[in-house]
N, C-alpha and C positions, 0 to 999 in steps of 0.2 A: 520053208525057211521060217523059223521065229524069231520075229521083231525084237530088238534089243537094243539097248544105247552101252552096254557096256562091251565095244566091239573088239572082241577076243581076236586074233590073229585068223584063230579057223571060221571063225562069222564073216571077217572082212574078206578070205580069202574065194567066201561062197558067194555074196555078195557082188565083189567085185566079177568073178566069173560071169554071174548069171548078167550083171548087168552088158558084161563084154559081147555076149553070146547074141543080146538083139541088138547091140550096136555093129556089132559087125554083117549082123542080118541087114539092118538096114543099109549099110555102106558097101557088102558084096554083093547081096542078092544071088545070083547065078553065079559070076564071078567076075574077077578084078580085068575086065579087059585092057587096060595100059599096060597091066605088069606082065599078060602075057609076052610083052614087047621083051621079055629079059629073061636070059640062059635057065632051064629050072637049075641048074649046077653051080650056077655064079654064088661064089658063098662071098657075104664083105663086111667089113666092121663100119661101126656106121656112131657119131655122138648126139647126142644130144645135148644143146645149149642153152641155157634160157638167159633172154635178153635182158630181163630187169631183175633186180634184186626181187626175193620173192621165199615164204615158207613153202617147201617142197611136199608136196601132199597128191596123191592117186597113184604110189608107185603099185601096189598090189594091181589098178586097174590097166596100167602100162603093162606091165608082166604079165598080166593074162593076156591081154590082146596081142600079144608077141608070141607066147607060148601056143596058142590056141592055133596059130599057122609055122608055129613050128618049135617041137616039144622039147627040140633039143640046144635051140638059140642059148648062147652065154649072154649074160646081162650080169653087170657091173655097176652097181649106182655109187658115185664118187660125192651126193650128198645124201643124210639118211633121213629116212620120213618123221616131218617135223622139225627139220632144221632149215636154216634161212640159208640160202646161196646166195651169191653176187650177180650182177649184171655182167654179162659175157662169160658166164661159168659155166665148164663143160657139170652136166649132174651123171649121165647115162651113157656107157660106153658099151653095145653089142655088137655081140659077133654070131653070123651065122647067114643061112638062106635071105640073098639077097632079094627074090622073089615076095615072098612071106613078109620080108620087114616093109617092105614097099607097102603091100595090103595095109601088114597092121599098122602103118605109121600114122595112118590122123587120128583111125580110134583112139590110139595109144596116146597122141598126145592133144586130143579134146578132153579125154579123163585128165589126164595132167594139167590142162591149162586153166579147165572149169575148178579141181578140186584144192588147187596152191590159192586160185586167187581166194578161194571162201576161208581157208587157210589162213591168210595173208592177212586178208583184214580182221578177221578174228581176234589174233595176235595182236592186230594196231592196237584195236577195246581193248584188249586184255592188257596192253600195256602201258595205254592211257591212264588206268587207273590202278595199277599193282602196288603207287606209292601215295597214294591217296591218304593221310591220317588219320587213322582210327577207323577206315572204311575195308567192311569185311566182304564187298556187290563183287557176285558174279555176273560177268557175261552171257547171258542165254540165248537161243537161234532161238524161231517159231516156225510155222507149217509154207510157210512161203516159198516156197520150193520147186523146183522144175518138178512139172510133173514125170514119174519112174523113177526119180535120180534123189528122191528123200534122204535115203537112209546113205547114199554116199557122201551128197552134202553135209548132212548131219555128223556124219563121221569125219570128213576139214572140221565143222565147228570143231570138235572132239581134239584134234589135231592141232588146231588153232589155240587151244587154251579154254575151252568155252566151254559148257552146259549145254546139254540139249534139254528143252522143255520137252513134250509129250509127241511122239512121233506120229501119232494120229489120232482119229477119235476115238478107237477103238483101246487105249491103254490107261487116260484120264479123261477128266472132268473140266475145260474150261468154259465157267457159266458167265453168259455174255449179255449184253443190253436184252438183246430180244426176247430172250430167256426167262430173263427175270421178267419181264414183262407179261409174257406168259405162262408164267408161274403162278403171278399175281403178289411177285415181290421177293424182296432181300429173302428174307428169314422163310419163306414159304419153298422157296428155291433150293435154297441149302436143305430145307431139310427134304424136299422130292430126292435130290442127289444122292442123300446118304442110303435112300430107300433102294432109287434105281440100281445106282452100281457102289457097292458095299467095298466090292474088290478094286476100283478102280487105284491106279498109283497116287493118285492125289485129285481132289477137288478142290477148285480155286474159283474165286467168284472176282469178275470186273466191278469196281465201284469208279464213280467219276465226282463222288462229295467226300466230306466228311461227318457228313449224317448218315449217306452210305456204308462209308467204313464204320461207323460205330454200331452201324444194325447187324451189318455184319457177323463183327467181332462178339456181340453178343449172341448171337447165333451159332455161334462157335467156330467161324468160318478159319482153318489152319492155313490159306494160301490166298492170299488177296491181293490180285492186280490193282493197282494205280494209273489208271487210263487219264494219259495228256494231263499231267497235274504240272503246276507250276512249283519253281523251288520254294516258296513260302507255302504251299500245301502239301507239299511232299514232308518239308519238317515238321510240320503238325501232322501230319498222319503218323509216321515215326513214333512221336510226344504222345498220341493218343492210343497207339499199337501195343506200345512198351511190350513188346518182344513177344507179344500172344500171339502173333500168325508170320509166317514168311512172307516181307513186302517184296510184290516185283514189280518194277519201273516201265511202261511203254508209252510208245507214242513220239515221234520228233525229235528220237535220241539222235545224236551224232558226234565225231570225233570235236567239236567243239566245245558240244553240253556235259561230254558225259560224265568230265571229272566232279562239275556241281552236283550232279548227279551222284552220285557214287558219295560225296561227303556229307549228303543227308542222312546217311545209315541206312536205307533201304537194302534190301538181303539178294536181289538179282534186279539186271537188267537188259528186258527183252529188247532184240533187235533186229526187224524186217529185214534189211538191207545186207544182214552178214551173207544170207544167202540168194535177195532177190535182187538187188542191183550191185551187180558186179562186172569188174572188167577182167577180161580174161586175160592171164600169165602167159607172156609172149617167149613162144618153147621152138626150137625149129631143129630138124636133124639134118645133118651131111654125112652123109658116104664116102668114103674112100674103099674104092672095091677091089680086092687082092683072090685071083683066082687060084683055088687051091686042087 
C-alpha cells in the first residue's frame, strides 16, 4: 500500500481493511468463544448509538469489521462520514448474522470511538478559528500517533477539517534542535537537506529565536516552524517573514490560545493532542433479534 494524505475512497477502503484484519486477529485469535453461546442461524437487526454529540468518522473501518464476518450483513448509516450527530442518536442501523455482528462489534466500534473522537476535536480547532479576521492558519496533526493506526488517525484529522503534516520520516524533512546541531547550524542544515533528499515533499526547519528565523530565511528556508514562541514573537516573526516561507505554530497550543494564535498571521498550526490525548466517543450497540 502507498502512503498518501489525499485519501481516495479506494486508499481508505484498503487501509481500513488491512487495519480490520489485525484487529480482529488480535480480538479472535482462534475464535469468539462467547458467541459460540448463539444459533449460527439467528439473523437480527442490531443499532448503533452514540452517547455524546460527536463528528462521526471510521465508518469505512466499522464496515469492514462487519463485512469481514459476514459479507453479506445490510448496514445503514443514518449519519454520513464527517457529519456531527446528537447525543442519543441512533448513526448505524444492521441487519444480518447475529453471530458475526457479536465478533465484530468492539472492533467495529473501537475504530468508531477512537476515529469521531480525533475527528471531533479537529473540528473544535478548526472552528475555533474559521472567523478569525484577516487569519488564513490551518489546523495541522503531527506524528503522535498510536503506534499501526497512523494513517487512520490522520485520515479523522482529514475528516475533522484539518491538514495532515508529513506522515513519516520517510515523505519530508522536519529539521529539529538536534539536527541542526549536528549539522553545525541553521544555514549548514538546510543546505545538507536540499543535498540529502532533493525529492522530499517539503523541508522545514524548527527555530526557537528570531536570529534563527532570520538565518533561516536567508538561507532560503520555504517552511519554518516556530517552536513555543510567545504572541509578541510570533508577530515579529510574521513582520520579519513577510511571506517568504510558510509559518507553522507549535508547542502549548489549546482551545484557549489558539484564536491569538491564528490572528498573528501564521500559515498553520501544529497540534499534538488532535491525535495523542483524546477521549474516546461513547458508541454502544443493541440488538433486537428477529428470527428469520
Amino acid at each position: 500500500m502507498t502512503a498518501h494524505s489525499d485519501f481516495s475512497p479506494a486508499f481508505v477502503a484498503e487501509l481500513a481493511r488491512a487495519d480490520v484484519v489485525r484487529a480482529l486477529q488480535e480480538d479472535v485469535g482462534a475464535g469468539d468463544l462467547t458467541a459460540g453461546l448463539v444459533d449460527p442461524t439467528l439473523r437480527a437487526r442490531a443499532r448503533v448509538v452514540a452517547r455524546e454529540s460527536a463528528v462521526i468518522c471510521g465508518q469505512p473501518w466499522a464496515e469492514a469489521a462487519l463485512r469481514q464476518l459476514d459479507p453479506e450483513v445490510d448496514i445503514a448509516w443514518l449519519v454520513p462520514e464527517g457529519h456531527r450527530c446528537k447525543a442519543d442518536q441512533v448513526v448505524l442501523e444492521i441487519h444480518g448474522q447475529a453471530r458475526a455482528m457479536l465478533t465484530a462489534e468492539r472492533t467495529a466500534l473501537n475504530f468508531l470511538q477512537l476515529l469521531s473522537a480525533v475527528a471531533s476535536k479537529t473540528s473544535d480547532y478548526v472552528q475555533a478559528i474559521c472567523d478569525v479576521p484577516g487569519s488564513h492558519a490551518r489546523i495541522v496533526d503531527t506524528r503522535k500517533t498510536l503506534p499501526g493506526l497512523r494513517l487512520a488517525q490522520k485520515y479523522a484529522v482529514f475528516v475533522g477539517g484539518g491538514v495532515n503534516h508529513r506522515l513519516g520520516l520517510y515523505d519530508a524533512v522536519l529539521i529539529k534542535e538536534n539536527h541542526i546541531a549536528a549539522a553545525g547550524g541553521v544555514t549548514a542544515v538546510l543546505q545538507q537537506a536540499a543535498r540529502v533528499a532533493p525529492n522530499a515533499r517539503f523541508i522545514e526547519i524548527e527555530i526557537e529565536t528570531l536570529a534563527q528565523l532570520s538565518e533561516a530565511l536567508d538561507a532560503g528556508a520555504s517552511m519554518v516552524l516556530l517552536d513555543n514562541m510567545g504572541l509578541s514573537q510570533l508577530h515579529e516573526s510574521v513582520q520579519l517573514n513577510a511571506g517568504r516561507a510558510i509559518l507553522e505554530v507549535s508547542g502549548g497550543v489549546n482551545l484557549s490560545s489558539v484564536r491569538a494564535i491564528a490572528s498573528t498571521g501564521v500559515d498553520r498550526i501544529s497540534i499534538g493532542t488532535l491525535t495523542k490525548d483524546i477521549k474516546a466517543v461513547d458508541f454502544s450497540m443493541r440488538f433486537a433479534t428477529e428470527l428469520l
